[in-house]
N, C-alpha and C positions, 0 to 999 in steps of 0.2 A: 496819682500816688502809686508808688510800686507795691507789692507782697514784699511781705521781711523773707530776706535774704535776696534781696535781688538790688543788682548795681549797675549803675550808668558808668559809662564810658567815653568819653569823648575823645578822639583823639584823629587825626588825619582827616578831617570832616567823615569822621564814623559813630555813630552812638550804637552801645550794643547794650539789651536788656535783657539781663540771662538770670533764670531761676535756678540757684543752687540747691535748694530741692528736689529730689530723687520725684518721680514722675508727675513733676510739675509741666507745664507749659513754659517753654523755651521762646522767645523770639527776637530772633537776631532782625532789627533794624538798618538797613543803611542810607543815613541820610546824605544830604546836602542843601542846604549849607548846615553846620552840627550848631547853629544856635538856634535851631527850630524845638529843640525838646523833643518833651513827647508829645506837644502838638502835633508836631511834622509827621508821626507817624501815619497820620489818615493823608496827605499830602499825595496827588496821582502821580506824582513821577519819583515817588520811592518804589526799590525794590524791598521786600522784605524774606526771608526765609522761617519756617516755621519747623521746631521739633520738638517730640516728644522723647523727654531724657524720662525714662525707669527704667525696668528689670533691661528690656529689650536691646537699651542705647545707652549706655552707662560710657559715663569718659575715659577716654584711652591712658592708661594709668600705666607709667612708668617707674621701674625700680632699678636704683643703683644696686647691685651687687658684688661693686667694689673692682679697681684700677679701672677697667673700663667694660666694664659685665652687666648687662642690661637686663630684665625682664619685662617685655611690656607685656600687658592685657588691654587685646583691641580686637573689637567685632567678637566676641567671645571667643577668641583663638585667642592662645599663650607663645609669646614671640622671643625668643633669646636672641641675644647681640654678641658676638665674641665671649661665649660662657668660660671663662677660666677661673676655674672654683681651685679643684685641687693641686695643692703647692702657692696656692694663692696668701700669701700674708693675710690679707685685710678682706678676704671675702665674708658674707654674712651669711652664707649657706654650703652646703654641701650640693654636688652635683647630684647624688641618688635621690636628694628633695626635689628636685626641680621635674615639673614637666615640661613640656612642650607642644608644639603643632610645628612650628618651624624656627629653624637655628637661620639666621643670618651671618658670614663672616667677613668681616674688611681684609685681611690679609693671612697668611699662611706659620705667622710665628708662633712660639708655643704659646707666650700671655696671651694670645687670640682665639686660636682654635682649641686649646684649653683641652675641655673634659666632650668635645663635640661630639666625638666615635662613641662614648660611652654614652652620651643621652639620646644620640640616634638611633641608637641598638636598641636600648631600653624602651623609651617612645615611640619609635617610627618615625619622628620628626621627620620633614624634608629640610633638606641644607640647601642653602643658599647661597651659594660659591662662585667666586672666577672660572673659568674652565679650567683652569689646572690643579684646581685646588678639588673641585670635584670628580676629576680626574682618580687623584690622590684618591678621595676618600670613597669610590667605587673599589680602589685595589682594596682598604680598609674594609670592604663587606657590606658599606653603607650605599645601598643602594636606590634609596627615597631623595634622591636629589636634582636639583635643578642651575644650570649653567649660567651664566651669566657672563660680562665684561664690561671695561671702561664704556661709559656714553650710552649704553645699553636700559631699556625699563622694562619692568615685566608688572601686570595685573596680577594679583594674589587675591584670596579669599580674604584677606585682611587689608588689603590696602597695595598703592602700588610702589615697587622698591626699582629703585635707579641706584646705578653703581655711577661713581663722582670718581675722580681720579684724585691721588693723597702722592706727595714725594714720603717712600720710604723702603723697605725692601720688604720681602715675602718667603722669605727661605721656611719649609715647610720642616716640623721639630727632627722627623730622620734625613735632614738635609736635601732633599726632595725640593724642583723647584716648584716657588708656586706661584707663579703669573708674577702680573704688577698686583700693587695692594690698591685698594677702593676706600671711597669713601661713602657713607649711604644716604639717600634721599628718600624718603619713607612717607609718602603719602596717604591720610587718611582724610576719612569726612570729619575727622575733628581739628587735622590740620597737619602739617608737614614739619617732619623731624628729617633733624642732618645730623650724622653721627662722623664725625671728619675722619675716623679712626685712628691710626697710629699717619700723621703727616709733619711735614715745616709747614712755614705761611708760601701761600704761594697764588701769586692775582689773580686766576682765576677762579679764587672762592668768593671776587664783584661777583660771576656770571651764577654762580652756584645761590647767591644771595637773592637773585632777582626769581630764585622760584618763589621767593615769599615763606620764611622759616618761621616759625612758630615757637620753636625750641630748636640751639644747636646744644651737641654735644662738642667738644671741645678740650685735646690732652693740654697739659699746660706744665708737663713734670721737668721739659728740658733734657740734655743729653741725647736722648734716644730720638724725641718728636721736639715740638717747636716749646719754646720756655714761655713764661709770661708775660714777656713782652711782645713776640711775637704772636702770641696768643690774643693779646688784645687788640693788637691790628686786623687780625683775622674777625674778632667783632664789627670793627667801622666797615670790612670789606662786603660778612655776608649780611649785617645788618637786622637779625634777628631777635626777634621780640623778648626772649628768655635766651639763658646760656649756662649751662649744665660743666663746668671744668670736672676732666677723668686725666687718669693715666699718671700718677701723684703719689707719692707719700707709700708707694707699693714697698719701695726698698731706698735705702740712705741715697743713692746715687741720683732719686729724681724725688726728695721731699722738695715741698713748695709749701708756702704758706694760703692756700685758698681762700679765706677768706678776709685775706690782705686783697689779692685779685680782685675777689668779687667787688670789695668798697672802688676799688680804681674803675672797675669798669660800671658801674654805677655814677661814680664822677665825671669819670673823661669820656664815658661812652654815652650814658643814658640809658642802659640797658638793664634789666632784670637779669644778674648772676644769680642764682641757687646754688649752694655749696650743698650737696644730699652725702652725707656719712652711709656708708654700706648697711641694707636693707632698707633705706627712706625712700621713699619713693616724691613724685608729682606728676600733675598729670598735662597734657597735651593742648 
């Protein structure tokens, strides 16, 4: 019998038994074959994993902050995604609320790089940039930065971030170039986020898919990046367990009905969409 609040999983020949209690005992099971139960769990040719979730391990908790403005909390570092608060229609914060440890950015446009200069200064944040974009923002004075490019991954005190490639442009907001745009691969011990950033669909997000996604993010506004349809292609492509649609409903020219989406892709995908309205979060 399990402790209340704890669920079985079956899926893929995988059983997972996880304590949603704050420092409880955690233990991730992997079986085979998955109709052993939790007999199988004493079984010599399981591997099993064991953590302790409280104060110290707490789950990586993501927050929409509205078109495509992220905030996660992971490793007890504060992570920003393309923060574009100000001038922002439908953000749920002001950028002077916000801290950080580090800004990640997918491309060089204003909805992206947003309010970056001003929580860099403020924080100290380090930025997380293409080379040109960090470029840029060393002339801007922000000098806690780190380089990046396409196919590239770097180890971070929070987890390790790979730049994915996205079809779309990067023109920096004083018309400044700024590289190709990225898309991000964001690896933690809780599991791996893909932020596609401003993209179309495009086949190599099969190979992007076989890091094994945990959550993507995902634009779906149209015009600017890929529509809904295209968007849901992009689900059967990377194949990821959860799917986050952004980049929406910012302004008339890219409203979408989300969570019309979401039911489609639930039906024709089998996937878990989350539609999160700015300031909702979930986690990883």
């Amino acid at each position: 019998m399990l402790f209340a609040g704890q669920e079985t999983i079956f899926a893929s020949q995988k059983s997972v038994i996880h304590s949603e209690s704050r420092g409880h005992l955690a233990l991730h099971a992997f079986l085979s074959p998955p109709c052993c139960g939790i007999i199988g769990l004493f079984v010599p040719w399981m591997t099993t994993r064991f953590r302790i979730e409280g104060s110290a391990a707490m789950p990586t908790d993501i927050k929409f902050l509205g078109h495509a403005s992220f905030q996660i909390e992971i490793a007890g570092k504060t992570v920003l995604i393309d923060p574009f608060l100000t001038d922002n229609p439908v953000a749920s914060t002001s950028a002077d609320e916000l801290s950080a440890d580090a800004i990640i950015l997918t491309h060089g446009h204003g909805d992206h790089v947003g309010d970056t200069v001003s929580i860099a200064r403020r924080t100290g944040a380090q930025v997380i940039a293409n080379f040109e974009i960090v470029g840029w923002l060393n002339g801007q004075g922000i000098e806690n930065t780190h380089p990046m490019h396409i196919g590239g991954s770097h180890v971070f005190d929070f987890g390790t971030v790979k730049l994915t490639i996205a079809h779309h442009g990067s023109g920096l907001p004083d018309g400044s170039y700024g590289g190709n745009p990225a898309g991000v691969l964001l690896t933690t011990d809780d599991g791996t986020l893909y932020h596609a950033g401003d993209t179309a669909l495009f086949m190599d997000m099969q190979l992007i898919g076989e890091a094994g996604i945990d959550l993507a993010i995902l634009p779906i506004g149209d015009n600017f990046t890929m529509g809904p349809d295209d968007a849901l292609r992009a689900v059967e492509f990377l194949r990821p367990k959860r799917v986050v649609p952004v980049h929406y409903n910012t302004w008339p020219v890219i409203e979408q009905d989300a969570a019309a989406w979401a039911e489609r892709v639930a039906q024709e995908k089998s996937v878990q969409a989350i539609v999160l309205q700015p300031g909702e979060s979930t986690e990883l």
